[in-house]
N, C-alpha and C positions, 0 to 999 in steps of 0.2 A: 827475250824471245828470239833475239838475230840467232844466237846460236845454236838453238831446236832449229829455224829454220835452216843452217848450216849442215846439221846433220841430214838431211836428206838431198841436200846439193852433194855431201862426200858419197851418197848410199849411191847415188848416179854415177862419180866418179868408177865408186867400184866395178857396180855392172857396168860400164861402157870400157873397163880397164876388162874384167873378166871376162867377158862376151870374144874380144879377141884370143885370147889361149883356148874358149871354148870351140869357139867354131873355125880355129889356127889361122884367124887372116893375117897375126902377126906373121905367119911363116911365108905368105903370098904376098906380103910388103916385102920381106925380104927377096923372097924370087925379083919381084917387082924391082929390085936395084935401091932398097933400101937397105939402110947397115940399123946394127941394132940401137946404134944412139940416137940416129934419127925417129925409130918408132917411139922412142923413149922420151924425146925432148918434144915429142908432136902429142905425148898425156901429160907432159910437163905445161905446155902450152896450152891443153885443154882445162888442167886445173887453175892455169892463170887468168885466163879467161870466163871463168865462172865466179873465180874470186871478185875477180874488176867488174864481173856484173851485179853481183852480189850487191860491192861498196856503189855500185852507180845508183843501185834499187835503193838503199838504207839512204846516200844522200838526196835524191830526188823526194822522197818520202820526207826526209828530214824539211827540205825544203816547204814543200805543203806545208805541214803542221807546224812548222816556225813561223810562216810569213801568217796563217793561220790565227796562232793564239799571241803571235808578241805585237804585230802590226809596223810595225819598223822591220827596214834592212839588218841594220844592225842587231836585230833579234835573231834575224834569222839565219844570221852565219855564224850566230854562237858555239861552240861544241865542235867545229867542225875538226878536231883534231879525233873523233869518234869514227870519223868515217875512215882514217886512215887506221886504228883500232879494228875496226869490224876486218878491212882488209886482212889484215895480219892475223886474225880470228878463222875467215874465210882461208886463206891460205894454208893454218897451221893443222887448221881439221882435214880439208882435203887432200894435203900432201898426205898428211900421215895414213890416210884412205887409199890413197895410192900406193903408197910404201904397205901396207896392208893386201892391196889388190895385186901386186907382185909377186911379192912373199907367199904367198897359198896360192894365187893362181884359179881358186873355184870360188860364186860368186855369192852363196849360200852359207857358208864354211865365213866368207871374208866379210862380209855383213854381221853376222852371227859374230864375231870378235871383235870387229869395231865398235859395234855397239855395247855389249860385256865389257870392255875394256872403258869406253868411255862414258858408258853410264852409271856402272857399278865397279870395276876393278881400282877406276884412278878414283872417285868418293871414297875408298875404306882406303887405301892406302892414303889417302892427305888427309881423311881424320883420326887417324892411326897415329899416322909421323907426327902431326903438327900436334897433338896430345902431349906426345911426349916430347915435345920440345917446345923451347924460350922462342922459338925463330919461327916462322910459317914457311919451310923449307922445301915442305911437300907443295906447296902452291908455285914452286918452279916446275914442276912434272909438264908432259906434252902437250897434253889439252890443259889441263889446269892455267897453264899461263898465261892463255890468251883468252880461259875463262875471266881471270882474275882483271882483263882488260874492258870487260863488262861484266862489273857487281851485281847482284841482282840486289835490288834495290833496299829491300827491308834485312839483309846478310849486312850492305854497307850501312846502313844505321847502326844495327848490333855493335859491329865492329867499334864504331865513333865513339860509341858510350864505355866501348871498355878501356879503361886506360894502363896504361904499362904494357901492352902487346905491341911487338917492334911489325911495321906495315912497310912493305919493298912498295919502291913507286912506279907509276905505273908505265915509265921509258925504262926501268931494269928488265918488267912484265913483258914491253915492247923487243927487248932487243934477245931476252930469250923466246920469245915466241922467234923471231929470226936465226936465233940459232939452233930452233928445233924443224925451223923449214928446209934449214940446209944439210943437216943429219939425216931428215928423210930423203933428199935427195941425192946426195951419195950415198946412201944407204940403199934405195931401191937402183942405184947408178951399180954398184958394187955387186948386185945380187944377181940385176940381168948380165952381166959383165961373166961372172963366173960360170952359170946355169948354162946345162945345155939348152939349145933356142928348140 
C-alpha cells in the first residue's frame, strides 16, 4: 500500500513542478537573482523532503504496530531495513514525476502519463519481457524496481513456490532504484539546461 500512497505524493510533485511554468514564477525567480540550477535543486530538495517524510510516516507507523503486536524492543525494530526501502521507493516514483513534470511542462498532460506509464505501460512491458525470458529482467525497469523492493505479499508466495525462476536480490533492486534516481536527475538537469527558460 506505501506505494499507492507514493503515487499521489509524486501527483503533488507534479502540480507544484507545473503550477510554476503555468503561472511563470519560474521566470520571476530568475528576475529575482536566481539561475536555473537553483530553481532546479529547490524541486530537487522538495522531492527529498517529501520522500524523508514519507520514510519518517512508514517508520513511526511501523513503530506503533511493532511495539503493538510483538511487545518487546527488539520486535519492534525488526525490518527496519524497510524503511530505508520505502525511501528509495519514495524517491524513485517522485524523481521520475519530476523528470516527467519538466519534460511536458503542463500539469494535465504530466499526470495523465505518469500515471499510463506507471500503471499500465511498465505492467505489460515486464510481463511481456519476463515471459519471454529465463531472467526477470523487465523487473529492473524505473518503477518496477523499487516496486520489486516491496513485494505485494501473495505475488511473494507465488514466487517461493516456483522453483527454477532466477530472483535479483533485493540491495541489486536497491542500488538500481538509485541508479534510476540519478538518470532522472541529470536527465531533467540536461533538459532544463538546454530549453529555453
Amino acid at each position: 500500500w506505501g506505494s499507492i500512497f507514493v503515487v499521489f505524493l509524486s501527483i503533488l510533485v507534479i502540480i507544484i513542478t507545473t503550477n510554476e511554468y503555468t503561472y511563470r514564477t519560474h521566470r520571476q525567480n530568475v528576475l529575482d537573482g536566481w539561475q536555473r540550477m537553483q530553481f532546479y535543486n529547490a524541486k530537487v530538495l522538495v522531492v527529498l523532503m517529501l520522500a524523508s517524510a514519507a520514510a519518517l510516516y512508514l517508520f513511526i507507523l511501523g513503530l506503533i504496530f511493532g511495539g503493538i503486536n510483538s511487545g518487546s524492543l527488539a520486535g519492534m525494530f525488526a525490518g527496519m531495513e524497510q524503511v530505508v526501502y520505502f525511501f528509495l521507493l519514495s524517491l524513485n516514483y517522485m524523481g521520475f514525476a519530476l523528470f516527467i513534470a519538466i519534460w511536458i511542462k503542463r500539469s494535465g498532460l504530466a499526470i495523465g502519463l505518469f500515471l499510463l506509464y506507471a500503471m499500465i505501460i511498465e505492467n505489460i512491458a515486464r510481463g511481456i519481457v519476463n515471459h519471454f525470458m529465463d531472467f526477470p529482467l523487465a523487473n529492473l525497469l524505473p518503477l518496477q524496481a523499487s516496486d520489486e523492493l516491496f513485494p505485494f505479499p501473495l505475488m511473494q508466495m507465488a514466487r517461493s513456490l516456483m522453483k527454477g525462476v532466477p530472483d535479483i536480490s533485493m540491495p541489486a533492486y536497491a542500488i538500481t532504484s538509485i541508479g534510476w534516481c540519478l538518470a532522472y536527475y541529470f536527465g531533467s538537469r540536461l533538459l532544463l539546461l538546454k530549453r529555453d527558460w
